[in-house]
DSSP file (Angstrom, degrees, kcal/mol; ACC not computed):
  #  RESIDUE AA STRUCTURE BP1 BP2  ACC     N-H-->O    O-->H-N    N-H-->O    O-->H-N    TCO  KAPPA ALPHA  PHI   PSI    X-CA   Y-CA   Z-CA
    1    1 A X              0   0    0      0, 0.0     2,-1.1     0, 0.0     0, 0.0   0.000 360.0 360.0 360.0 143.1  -53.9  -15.6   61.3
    2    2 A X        +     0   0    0      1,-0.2     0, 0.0     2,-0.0     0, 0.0  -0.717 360.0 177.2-115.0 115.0  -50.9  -13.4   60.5
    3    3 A X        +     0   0    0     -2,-1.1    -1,-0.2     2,-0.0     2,-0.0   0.767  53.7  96.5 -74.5 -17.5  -47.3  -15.2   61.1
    4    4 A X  S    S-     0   0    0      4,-0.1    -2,-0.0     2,-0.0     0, 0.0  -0.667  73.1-127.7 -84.6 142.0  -45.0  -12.0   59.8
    5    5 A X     >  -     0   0    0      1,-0.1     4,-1.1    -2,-0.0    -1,-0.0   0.081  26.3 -93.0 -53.4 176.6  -43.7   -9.9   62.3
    6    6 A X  H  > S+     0   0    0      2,-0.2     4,-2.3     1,-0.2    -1,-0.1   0.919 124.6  42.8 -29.7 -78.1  -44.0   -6.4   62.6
    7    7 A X  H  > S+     0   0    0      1,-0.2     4,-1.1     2,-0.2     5,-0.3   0.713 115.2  49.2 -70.1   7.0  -40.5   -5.5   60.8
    8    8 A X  H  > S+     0   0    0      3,-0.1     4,-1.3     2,-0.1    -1,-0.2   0.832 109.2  56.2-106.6 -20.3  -41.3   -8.2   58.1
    9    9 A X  H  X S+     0   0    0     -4,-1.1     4,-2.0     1,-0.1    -2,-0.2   0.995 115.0  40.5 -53.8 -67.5  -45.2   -6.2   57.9
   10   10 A X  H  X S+     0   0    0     -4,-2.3     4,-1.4     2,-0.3     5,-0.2   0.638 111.8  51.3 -75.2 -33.6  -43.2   -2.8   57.2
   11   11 A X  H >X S+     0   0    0     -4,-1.1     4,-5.3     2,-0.2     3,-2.3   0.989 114.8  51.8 -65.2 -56.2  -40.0   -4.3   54.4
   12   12 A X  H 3X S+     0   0    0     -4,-1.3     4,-1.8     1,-0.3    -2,-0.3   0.841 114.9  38.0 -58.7 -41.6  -43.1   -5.8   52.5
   13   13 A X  H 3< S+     0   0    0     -4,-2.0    -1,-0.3     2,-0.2    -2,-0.2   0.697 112.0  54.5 -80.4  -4.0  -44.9   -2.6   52.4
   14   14 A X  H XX>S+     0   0    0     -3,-2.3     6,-1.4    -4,-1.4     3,-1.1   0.691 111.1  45.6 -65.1 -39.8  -42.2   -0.8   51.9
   15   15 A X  H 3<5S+     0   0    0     -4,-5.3    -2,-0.2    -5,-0.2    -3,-0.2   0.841 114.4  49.6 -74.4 -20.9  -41.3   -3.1   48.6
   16   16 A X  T 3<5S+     0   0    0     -4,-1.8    -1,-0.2    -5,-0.2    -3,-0.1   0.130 107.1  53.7-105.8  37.0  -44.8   -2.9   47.3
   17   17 A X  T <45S-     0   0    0     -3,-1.1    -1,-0.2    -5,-0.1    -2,-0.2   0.593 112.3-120.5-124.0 -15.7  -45.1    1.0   47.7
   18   18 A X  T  X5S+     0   0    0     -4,-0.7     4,-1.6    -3,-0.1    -3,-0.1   0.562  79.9 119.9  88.1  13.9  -41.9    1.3   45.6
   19   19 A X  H  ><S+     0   0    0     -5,-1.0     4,-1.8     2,-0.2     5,-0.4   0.834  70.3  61.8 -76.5 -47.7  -39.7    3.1   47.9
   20   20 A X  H  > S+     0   0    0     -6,-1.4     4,-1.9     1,-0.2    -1,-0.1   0.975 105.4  49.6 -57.4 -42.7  -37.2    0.2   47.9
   21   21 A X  H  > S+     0   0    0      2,-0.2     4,-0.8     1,-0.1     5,-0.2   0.984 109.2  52.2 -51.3 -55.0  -36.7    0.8   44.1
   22   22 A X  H >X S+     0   0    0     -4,-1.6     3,-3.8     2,-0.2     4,-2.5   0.991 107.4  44.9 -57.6 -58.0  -36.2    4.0   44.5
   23   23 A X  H >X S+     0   0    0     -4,-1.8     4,-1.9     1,-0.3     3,-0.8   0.960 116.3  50.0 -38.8 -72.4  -33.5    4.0   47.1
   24   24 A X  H 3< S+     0   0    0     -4,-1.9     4,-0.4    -5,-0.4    -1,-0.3   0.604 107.6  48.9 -64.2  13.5  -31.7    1.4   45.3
   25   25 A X  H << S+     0   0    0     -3,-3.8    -1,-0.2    -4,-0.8    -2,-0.2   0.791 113.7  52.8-108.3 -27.1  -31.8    3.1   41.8
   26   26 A X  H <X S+     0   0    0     -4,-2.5     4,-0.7    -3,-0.8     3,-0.3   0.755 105.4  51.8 -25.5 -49.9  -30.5    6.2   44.0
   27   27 A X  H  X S+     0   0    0     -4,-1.9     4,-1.3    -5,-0.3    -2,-0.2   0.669 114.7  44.3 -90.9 -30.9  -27.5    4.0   45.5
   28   28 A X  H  4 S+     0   0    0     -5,-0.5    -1,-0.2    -4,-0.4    -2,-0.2   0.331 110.8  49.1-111.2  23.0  -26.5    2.9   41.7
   29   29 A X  H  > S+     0   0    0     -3,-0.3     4,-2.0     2,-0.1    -2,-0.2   0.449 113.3  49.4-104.4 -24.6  -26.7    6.4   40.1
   30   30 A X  H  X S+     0   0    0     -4,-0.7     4,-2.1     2,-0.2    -2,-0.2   0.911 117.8  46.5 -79.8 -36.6  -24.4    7.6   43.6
   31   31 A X  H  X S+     0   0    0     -4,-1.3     4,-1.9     2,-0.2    -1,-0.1   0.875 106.3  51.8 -38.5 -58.5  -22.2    4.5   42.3
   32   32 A X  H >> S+     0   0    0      2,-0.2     4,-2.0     3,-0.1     3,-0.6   0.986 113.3  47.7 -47.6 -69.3  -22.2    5.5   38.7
   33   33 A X  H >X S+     0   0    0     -4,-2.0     3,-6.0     1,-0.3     4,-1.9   0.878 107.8  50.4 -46.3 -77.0  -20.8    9.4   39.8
   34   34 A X  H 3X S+     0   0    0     -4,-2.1     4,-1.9     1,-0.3    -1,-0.3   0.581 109.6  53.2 -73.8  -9.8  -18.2    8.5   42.0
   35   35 A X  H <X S+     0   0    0     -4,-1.9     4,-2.6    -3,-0.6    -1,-0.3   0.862 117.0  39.4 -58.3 -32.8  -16.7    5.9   39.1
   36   36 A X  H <X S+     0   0    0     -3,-6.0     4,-2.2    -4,-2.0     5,-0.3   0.916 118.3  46.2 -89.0 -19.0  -16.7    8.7   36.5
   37   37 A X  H  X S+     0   0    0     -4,-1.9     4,-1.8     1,-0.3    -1,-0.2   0.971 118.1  48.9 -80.7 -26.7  -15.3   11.8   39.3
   38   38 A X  H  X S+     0   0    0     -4,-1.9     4,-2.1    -5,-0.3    -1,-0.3   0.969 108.9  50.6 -77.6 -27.9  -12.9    9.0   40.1
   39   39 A X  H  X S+     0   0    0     -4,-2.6     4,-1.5     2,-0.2    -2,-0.2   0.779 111.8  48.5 -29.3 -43.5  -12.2    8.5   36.4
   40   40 A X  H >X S+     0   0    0     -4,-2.2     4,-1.9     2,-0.2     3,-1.4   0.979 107.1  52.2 -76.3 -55.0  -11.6   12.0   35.9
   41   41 A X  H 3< S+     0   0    0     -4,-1.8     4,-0.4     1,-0.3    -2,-0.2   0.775 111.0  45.6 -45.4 -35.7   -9.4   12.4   38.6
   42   42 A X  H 3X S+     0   0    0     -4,-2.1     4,-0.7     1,-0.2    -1,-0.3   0.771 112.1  54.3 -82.5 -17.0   -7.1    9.4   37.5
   43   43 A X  H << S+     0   0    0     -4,-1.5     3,-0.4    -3,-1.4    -2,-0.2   0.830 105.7  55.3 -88.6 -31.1   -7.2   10.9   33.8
   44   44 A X  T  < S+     0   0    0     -4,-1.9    -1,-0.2     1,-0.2    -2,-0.2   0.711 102.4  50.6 -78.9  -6.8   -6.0   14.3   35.4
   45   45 A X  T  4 S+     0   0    0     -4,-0.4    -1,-0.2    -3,-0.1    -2,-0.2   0.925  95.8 100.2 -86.9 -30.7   -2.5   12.9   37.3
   46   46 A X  S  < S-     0   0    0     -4,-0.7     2,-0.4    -3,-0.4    -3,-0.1   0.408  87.6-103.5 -46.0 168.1   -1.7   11.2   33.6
   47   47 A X        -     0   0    0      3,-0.0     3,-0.1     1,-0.0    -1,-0.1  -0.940  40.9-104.1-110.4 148.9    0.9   13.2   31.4
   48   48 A X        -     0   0    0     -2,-0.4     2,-0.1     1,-0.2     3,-0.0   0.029  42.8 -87.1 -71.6 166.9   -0.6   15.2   28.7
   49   49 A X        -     0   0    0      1,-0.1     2,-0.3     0, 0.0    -1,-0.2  -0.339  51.0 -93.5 -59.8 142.0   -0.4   14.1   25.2
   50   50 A X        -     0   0    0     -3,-0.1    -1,-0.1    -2,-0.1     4,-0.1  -0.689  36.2-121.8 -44.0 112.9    2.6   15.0   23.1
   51   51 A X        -     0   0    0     -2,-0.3     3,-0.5     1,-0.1     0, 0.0   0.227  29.3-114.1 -54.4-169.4    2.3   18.2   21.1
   52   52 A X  S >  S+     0   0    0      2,-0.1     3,-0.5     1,-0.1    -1,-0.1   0.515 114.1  66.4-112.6  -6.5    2.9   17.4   17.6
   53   53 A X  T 3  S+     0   0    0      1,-0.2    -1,-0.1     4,-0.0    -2,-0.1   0.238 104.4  57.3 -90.8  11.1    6.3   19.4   17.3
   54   54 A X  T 3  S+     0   0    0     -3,-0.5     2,-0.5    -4,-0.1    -1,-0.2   0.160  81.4  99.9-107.1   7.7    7.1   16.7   19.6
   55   55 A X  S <  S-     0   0    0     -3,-0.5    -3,-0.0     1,-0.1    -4,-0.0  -0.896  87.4 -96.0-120.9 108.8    6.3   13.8   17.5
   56   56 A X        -     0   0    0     -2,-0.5     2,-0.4     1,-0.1    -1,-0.1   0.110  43.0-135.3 -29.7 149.7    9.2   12.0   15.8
   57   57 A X        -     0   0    0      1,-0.1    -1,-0.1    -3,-0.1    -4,-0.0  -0.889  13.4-112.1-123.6  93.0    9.6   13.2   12.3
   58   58 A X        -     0   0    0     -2,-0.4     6,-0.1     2,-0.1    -1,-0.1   0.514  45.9 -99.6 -42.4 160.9   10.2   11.0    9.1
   59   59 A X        -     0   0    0      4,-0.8     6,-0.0     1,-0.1     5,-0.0  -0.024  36.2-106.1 -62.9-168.9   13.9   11.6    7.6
   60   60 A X  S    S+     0   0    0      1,-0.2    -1,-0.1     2,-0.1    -2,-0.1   0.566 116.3  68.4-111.0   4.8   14.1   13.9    4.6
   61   61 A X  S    S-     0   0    0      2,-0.1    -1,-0.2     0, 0.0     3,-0.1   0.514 106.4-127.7 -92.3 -15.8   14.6   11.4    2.3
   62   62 A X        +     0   0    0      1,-0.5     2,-0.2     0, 0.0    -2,-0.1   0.584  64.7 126.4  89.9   3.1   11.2   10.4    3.0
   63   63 A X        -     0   0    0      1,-0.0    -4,-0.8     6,-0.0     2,-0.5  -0.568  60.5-118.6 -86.9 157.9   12.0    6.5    3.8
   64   64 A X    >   -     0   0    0     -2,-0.2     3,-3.3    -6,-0.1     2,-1.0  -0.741  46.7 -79.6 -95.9 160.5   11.0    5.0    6.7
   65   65 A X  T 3  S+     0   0    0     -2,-0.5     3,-0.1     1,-0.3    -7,-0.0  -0.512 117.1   5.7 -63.9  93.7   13.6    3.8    8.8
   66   66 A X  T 3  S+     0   0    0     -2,-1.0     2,-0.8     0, 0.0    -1,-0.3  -0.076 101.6 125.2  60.1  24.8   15.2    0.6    8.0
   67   67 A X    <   -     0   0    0     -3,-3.3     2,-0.3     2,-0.0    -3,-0.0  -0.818  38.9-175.0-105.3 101.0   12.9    0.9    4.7
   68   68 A X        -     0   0    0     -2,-0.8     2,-0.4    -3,-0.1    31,-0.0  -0.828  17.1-149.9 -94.0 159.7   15.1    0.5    1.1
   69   69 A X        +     0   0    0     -2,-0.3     2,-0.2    30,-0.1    -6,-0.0  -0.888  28.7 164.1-120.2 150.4   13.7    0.9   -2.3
   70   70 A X        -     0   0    0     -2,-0.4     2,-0.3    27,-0.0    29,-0.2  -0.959  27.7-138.6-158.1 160.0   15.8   -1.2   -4.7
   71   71 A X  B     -A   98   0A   0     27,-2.1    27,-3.5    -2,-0.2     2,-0.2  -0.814  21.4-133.5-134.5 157.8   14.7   -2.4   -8.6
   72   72 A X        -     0   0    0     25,-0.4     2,-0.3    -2,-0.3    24,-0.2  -0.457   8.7-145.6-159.7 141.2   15.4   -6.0   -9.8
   73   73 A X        -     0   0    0     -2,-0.2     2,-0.6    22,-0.0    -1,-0.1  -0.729  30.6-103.0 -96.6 169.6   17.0   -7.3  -13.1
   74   74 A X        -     0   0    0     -2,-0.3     2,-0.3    21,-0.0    21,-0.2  -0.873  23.9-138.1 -77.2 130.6   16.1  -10.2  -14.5
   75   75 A X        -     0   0    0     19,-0.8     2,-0.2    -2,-0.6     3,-0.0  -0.843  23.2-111.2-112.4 173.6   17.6  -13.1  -14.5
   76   76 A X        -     0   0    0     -2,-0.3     2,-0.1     1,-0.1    -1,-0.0  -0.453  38.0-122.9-100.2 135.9   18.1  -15.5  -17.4
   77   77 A X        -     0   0    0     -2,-0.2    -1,-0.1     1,-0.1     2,-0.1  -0.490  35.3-111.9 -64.4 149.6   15.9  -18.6  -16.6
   78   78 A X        -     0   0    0     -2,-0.1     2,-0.3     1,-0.1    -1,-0.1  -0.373  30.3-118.1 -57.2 149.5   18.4  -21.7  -16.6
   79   79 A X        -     0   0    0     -2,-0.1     2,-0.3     2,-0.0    -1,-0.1  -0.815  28.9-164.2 -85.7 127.8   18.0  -24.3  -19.4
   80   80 A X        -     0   0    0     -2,-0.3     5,-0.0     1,-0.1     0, 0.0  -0.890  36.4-103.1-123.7 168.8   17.2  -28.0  -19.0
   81   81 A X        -     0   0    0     -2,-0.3    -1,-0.1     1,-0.1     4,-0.1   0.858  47.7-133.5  -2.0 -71.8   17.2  -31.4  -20.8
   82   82 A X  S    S+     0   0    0      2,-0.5     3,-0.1    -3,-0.0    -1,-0.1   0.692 101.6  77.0 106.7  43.9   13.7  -30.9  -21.2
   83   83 A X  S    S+     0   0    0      1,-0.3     2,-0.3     0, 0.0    -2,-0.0   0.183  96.2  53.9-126.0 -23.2   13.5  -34.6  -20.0
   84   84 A X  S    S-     0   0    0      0, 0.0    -2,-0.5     0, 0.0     2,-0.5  -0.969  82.6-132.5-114.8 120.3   14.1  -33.3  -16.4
   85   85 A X        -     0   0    0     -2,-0.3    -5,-0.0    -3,-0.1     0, 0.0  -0.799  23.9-113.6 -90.1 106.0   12.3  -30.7  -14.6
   86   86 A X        -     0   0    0     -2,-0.5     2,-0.1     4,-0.1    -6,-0.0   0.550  27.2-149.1 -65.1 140.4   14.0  -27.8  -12.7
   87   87 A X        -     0   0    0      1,-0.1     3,-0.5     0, 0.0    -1,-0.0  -0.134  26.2-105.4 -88.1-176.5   13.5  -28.0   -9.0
   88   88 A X  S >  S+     0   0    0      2,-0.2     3,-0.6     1,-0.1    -1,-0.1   0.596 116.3  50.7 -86.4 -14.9   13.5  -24.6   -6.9
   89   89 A X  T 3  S+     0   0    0      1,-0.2    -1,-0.1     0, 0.0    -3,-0.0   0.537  97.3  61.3 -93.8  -3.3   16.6  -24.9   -5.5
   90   90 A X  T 3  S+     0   0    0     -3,-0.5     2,-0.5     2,-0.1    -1,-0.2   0.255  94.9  86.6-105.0  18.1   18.3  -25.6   -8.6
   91   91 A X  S <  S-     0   0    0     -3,-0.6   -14,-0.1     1,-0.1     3,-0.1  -0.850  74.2-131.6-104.0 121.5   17.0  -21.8   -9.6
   92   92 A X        -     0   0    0     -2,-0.5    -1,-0.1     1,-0.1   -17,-0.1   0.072  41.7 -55.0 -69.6-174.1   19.1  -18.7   -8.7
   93   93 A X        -     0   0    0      1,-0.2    -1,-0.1     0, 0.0     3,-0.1   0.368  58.0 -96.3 -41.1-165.7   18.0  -15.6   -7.1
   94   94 A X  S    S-     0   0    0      1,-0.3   -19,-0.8   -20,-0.1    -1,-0.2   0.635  84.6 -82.4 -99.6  -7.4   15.3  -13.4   -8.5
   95   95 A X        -     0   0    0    -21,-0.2    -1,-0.3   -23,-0.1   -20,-0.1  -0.245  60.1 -57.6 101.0 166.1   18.2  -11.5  -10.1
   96   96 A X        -     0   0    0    -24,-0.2     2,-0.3   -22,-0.2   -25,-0.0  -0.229  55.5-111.3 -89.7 154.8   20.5   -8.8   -8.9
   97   97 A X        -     0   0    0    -25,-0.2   -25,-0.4    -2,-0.1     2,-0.3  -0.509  24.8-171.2 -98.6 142.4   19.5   -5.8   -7.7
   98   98 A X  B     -A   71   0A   0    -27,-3.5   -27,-2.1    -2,-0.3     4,-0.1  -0.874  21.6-155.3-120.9 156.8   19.7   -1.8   -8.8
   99   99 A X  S    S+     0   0    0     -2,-0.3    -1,-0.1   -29,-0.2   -27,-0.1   0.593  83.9  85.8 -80.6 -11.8   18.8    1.5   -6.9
  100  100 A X  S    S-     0   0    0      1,-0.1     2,-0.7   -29,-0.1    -2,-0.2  -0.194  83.8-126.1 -92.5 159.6   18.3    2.9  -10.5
  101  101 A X        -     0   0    0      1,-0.2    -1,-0.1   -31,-0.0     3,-0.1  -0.878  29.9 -96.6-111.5 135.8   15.0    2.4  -12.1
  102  102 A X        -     0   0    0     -2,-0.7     2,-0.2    -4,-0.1    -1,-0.2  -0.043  39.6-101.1 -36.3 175.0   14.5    0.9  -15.3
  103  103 A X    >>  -     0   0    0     -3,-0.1     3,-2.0     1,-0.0     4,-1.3  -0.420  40.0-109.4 -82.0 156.5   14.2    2.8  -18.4
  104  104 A X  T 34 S+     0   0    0      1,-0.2     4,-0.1    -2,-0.2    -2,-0.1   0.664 112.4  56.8 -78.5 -12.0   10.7    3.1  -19.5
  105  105 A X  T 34 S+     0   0    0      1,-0.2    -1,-0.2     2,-0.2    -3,-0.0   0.372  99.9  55.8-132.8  42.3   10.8    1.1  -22.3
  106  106 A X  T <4 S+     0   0    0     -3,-2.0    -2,-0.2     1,-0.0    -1,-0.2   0.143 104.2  62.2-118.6  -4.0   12.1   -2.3  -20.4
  107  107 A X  S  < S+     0   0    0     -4,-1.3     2,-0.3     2,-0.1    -2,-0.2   0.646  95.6  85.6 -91.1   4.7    8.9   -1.6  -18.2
  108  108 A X  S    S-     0   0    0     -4,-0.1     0, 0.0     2,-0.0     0, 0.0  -0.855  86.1-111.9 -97.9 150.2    6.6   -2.1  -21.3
  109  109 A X        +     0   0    0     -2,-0.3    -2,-0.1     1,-0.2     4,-0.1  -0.271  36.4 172.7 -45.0 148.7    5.2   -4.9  -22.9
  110  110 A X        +     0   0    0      2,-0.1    -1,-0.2    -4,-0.1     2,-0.1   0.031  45.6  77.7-140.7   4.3    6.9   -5.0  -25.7
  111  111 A X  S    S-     0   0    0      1,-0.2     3,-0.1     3,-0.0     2,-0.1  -0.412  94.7 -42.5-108.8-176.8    5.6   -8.6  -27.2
  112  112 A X        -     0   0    0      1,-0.1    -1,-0.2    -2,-0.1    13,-0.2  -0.206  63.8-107.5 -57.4 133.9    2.5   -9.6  -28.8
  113  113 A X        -     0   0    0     11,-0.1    12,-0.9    -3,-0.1     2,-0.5  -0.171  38.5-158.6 -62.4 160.8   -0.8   -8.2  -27.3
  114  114 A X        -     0   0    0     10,-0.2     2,-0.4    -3,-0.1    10,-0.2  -0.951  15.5-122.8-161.1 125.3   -2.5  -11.2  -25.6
  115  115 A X        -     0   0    0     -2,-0.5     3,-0.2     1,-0.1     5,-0.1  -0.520  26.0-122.2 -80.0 106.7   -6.0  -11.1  -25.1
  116  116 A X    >   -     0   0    0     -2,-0.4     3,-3.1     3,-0.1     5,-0.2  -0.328  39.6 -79.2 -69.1 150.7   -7.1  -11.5  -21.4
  117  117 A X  T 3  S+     0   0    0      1,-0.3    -1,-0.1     2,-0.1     6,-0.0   0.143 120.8  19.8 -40.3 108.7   -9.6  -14.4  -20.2
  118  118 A X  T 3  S+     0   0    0     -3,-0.2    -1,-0.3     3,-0.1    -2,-0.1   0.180  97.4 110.6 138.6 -33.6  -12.9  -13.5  -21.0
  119  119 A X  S <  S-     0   0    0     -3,-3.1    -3,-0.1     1,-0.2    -2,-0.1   0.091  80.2-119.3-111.0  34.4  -12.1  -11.0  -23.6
  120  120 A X  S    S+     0   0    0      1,-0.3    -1,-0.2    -5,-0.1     2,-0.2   0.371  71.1 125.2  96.0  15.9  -13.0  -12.2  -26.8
  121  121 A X        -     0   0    0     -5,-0.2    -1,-0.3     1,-0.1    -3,-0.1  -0.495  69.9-116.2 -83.9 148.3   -9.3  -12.2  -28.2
  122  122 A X        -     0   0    0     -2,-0.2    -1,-0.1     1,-0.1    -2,-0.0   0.829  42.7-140.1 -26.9 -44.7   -6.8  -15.0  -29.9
  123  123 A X  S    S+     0   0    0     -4,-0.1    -1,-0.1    -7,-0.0    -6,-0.0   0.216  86.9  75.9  88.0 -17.2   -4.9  -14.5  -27.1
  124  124 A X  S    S-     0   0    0    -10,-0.2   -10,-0.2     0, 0.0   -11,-0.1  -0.299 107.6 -95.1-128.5  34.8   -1.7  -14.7  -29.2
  125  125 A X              0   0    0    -12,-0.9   -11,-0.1   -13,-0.2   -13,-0.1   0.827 360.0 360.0  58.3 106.0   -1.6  -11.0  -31.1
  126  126 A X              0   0    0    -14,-0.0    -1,-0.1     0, 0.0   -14,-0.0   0.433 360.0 360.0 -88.7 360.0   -3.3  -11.0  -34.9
């Protein structure tokens, strides 16, 4: 004996003939368009990009802004007891500061070559 109605005979052969697939793969490809033609539409109300002659321009000095270049001295390490050992606070600055750049030949080594780890040297200049 058959208990489904009529309209419950017709959904079930309509789902095992594949027509229900179709429609719904129909109904999320018509979904799909109207997200991107409403995408396009909201991308067209936006304001255009800036041209590039519009585009903030570095200074001519070729810093960025707030950006200084500054060069260092040394400063002379403090001396201790040698019984005591200096704390960090009891250490000054890193040393005072120049816009000038050293000279080139207080940026070379100038001491004894000293061999790096690994590299078959004395380590202490021969």
């Amino acid at each position: 004996m058959n208990t489904l109605s009529a309209a419950e005979n017709l959904a079930a052969g309509v789902w095992q003939s594949g027509l229900a697939q179709v429609i719904g793969g129909l109904v999320i490809v018509g979904v799909l368009i109207g997200a991107v033609w409403l995408g396009f539409r909201l991308s067209d109300r936006e304001s255009d990009t800036p041209k590039p002659e519009d585009q903030p321009h570095r200074p001519d000095t070729g810093a960025l802004p707030g950006e200084t270049s500054e060069y260092r001295r040394p400063a002379e390490m403090p001396q201790n007891d040698g019984e005591h050992r200096l704390m960090p606070y009891q250490l000054k600055n890193a040393g005072e500061t120049s816009p000038d750049p050293p000279t080139e030949e207080k940026r070379k080594w100038g001491g004894i070559s000293s061999g790096g780890f690994g590299s078959g040297g004395t380590g202490h200049g021969d």
